[in-house]
C-alpha positions as CSV (number, residue, x, y, z in Angstrom):
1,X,164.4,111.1,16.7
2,X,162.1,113.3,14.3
3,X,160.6,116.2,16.4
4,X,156.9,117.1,16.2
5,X,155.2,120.4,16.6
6,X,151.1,120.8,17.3
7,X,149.7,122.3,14.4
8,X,146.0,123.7,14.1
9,X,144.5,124.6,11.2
10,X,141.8,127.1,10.8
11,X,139.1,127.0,7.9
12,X,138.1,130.8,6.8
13,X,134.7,130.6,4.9
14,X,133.8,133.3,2.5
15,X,132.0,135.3,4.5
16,X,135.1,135.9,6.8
17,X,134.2,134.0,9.7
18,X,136.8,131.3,10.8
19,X,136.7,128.0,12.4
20,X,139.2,125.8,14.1
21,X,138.8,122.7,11.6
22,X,141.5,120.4,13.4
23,X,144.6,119.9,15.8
24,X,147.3,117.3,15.2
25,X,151.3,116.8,15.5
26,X,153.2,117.2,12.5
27,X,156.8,115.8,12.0
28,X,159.6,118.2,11.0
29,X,159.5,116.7,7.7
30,X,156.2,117.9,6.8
31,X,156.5,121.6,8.2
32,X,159.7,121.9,6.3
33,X,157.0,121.1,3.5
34,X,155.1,124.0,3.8
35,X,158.5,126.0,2.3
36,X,157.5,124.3,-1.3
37,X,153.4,123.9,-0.7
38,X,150.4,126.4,-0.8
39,X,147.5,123.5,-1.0
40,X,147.0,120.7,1.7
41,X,144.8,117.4,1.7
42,X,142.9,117.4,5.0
43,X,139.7,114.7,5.2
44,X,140.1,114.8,1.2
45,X,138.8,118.4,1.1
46,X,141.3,120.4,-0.8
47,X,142.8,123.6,0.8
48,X,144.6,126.8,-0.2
49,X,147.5,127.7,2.6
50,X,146.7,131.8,2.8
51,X,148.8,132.5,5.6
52,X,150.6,131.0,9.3
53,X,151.6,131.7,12.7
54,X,153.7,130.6,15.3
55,X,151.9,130.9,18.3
56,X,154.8,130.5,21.4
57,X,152.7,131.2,24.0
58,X,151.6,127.5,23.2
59,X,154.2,126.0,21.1
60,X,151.8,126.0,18.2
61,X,151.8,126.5,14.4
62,X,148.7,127.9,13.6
63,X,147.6,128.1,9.9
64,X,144.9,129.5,8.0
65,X,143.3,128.0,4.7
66,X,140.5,128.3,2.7
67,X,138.6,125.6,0.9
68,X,139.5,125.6,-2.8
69,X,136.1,125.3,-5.0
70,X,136.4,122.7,-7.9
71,X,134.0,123.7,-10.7
């Protein structure tokens, strides 16, 4: 069976402040994704993967991302 992890994601705006955007399980499939990726898809906003933790207190992936600007 395919093992999930909690992952948040925080949003960091450009003046610095940062938000919790969302929570949700990932499969191990899509973590081992992160290896190859620095952009991710998330309520069809496009965002730039800056940097991640692994939080073991909670058993959490934590990453943060910034919105990419299309001009």
């Amino acid at each position: 069976m395919d093992q999930q992890m909690s992952v948040v994601l925080f949003e960091k705006s450009q003046d610095g402040g940062v938000r919790e955007l969302e929570e949700r399980l990932w499969n191990s499939s899509m973590i081992a994704a992160l290896e190859h990726v620095n952009y991710l898809i998330v309520g069809g906003r496009e965002y730039e993967t800056v940097e991640g933790r692994l939080n073991v207190d909670e058993g959490k992936l934590e990453l943060l991302i910034v919105p990419v600007r299309h001009e």
